[in-house]
mmCIF file of the C-alpha atoms, coordinates in Angstrom:
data_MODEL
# 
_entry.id   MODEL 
# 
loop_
_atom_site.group_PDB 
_atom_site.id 
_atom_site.type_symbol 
_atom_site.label_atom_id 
_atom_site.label_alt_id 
_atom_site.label_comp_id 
_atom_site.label_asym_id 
_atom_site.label_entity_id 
_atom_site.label_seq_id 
_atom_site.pdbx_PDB_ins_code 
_atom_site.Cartn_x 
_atom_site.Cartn_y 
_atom_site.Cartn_z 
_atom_site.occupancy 
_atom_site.B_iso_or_equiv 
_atom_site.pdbx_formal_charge 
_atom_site.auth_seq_id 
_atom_site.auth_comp_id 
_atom_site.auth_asym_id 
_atom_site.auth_atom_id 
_atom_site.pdbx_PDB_model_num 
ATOM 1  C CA . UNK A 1 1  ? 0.000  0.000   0.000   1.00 0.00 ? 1  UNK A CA 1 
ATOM 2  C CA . UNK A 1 2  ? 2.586  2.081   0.894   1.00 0.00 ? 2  UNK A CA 1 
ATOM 3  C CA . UNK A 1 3  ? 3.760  1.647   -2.943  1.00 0.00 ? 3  UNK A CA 1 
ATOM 4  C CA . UNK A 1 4  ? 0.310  2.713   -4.160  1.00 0.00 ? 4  UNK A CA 1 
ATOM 5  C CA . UNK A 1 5  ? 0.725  6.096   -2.047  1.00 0.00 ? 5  UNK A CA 1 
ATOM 6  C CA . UNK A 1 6  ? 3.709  7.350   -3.316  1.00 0.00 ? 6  UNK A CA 1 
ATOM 7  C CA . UNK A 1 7  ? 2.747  6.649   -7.012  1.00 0.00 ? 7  UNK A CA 1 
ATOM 8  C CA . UNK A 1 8  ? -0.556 8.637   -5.888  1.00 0.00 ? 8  UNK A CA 1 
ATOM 9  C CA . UNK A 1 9  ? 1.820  11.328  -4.554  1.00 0.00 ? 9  UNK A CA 1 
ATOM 10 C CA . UNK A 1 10 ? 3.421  11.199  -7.708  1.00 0.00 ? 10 UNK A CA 1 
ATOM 11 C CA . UNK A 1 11 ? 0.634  11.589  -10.081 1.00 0.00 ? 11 UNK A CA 1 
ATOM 12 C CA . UNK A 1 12 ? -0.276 14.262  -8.437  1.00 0.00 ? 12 UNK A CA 1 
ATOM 13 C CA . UNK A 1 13 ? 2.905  16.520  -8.505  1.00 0.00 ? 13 UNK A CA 1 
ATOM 14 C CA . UNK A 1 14 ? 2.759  15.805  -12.620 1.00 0.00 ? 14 UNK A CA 1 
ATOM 15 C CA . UNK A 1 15 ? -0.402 16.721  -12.551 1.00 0.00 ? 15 UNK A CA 1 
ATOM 16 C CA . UNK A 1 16 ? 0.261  20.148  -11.051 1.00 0.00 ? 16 UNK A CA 1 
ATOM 17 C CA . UNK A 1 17 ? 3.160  20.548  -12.921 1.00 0.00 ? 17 UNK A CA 1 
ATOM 18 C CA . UNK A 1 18 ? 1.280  19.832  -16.161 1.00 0.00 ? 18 UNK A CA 1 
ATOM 19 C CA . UNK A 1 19 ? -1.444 22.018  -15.259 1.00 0.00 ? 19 UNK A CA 1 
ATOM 20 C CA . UNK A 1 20 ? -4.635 21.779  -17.932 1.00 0.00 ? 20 UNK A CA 1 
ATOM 21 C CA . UNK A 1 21 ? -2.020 18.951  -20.160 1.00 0.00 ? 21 UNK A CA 1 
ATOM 22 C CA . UNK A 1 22 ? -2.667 16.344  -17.766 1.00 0.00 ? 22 UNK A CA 1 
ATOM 23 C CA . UNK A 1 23 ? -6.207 14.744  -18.469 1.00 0.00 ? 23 UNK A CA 1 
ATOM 24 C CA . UNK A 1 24 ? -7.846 13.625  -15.036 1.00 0.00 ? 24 UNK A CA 1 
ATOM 25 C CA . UNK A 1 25 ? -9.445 10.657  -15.594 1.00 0.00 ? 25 UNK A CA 1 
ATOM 26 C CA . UNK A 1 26 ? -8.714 8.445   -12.124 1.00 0.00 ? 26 UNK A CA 1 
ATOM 27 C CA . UNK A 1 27 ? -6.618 5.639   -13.773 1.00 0.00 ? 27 UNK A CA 1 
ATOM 28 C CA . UNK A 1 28 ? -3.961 4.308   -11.035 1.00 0.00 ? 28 UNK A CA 1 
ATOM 29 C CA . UNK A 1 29 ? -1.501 4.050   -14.218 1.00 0.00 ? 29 UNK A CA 1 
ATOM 30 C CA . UNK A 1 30 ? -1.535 7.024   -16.159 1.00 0.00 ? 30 UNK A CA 1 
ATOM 31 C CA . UNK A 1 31 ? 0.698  7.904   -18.566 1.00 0.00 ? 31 UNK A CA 1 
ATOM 32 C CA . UNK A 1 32 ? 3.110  10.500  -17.880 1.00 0.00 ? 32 UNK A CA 1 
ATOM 33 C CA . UNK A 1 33 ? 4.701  11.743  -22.213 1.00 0.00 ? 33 UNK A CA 1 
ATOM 34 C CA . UNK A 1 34 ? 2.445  11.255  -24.814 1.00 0.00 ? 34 UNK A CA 1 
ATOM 35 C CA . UNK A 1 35 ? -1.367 12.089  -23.147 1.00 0.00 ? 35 UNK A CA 1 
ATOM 36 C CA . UNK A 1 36 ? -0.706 12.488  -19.993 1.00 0.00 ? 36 UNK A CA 1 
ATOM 37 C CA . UNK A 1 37 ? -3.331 11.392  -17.725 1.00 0.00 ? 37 UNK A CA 1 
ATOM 38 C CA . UNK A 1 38 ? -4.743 8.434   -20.247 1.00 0.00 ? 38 UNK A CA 1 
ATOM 39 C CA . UNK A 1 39 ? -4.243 4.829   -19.067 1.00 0.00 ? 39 UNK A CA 1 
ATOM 40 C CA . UNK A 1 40 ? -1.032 3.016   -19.775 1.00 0.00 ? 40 UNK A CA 1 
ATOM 41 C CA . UNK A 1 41 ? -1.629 -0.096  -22.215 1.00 0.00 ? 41 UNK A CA 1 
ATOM 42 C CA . UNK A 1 42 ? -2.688 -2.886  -20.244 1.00 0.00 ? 42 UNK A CA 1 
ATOM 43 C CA . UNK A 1 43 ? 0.330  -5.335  -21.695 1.00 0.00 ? 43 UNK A CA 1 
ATOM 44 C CA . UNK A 1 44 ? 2.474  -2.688  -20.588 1.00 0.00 ? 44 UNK A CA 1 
ATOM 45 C CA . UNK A 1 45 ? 0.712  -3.049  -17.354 1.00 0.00 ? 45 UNK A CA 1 
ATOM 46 C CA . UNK A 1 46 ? 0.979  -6.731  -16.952 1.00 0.00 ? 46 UNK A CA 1 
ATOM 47 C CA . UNK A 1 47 ? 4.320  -6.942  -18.097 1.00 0.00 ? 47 UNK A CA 1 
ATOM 48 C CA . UNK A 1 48 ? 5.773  -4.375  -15.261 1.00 0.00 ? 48 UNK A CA 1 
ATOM 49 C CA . UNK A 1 49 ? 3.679  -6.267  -12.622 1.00 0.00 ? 49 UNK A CA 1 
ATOM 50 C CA . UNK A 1 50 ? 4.762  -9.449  -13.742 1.00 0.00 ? 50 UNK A CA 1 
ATOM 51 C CA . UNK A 1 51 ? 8.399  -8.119  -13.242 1.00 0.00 ? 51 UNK A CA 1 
ATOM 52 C CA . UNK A 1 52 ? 8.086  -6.535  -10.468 1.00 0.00 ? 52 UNK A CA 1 
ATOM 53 C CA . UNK A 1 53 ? 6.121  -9.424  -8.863  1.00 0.00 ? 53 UNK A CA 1 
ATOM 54 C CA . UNK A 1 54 ? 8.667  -12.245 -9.569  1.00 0.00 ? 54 UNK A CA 1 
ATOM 55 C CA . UNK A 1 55 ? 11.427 -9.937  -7.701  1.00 0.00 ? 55 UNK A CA 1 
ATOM 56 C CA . UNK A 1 56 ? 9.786  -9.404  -4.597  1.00 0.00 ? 56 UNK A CA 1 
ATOM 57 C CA . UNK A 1 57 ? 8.717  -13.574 -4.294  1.00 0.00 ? 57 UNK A CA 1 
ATOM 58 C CA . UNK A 1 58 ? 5.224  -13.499 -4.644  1.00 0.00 ? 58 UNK A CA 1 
# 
């Protein structure tokens, strides 16, 4: 959870530094070039989680 915070914390500082760029929409994985604000491509997604899962054991 504590993870999931500091991306929150994150997304947030882009979006005020972005100002009316950034596109509010909710999504927990936004992305931050090209649209920012629009969901990431689920693949993209998967394929982080995947990673990331496998190094911490689960």
């Amino acid at each position: 959870m504590n993870e999931f915070k500091k991306h929150q914390t994150y997304q947030r500082e882009l979006q005020l530094a972005l100002g009316n760029q950034y596109k509010y929409f909710r999504f927990v994985f936004a992305k931050e070039i090209n649209n920012p604000g629009y969901p990431e491509f689920i693949k993209k997604v998967i394929n982080r989680m995947g990673r990331l899962l496998k190094l911490s054991g689960f």
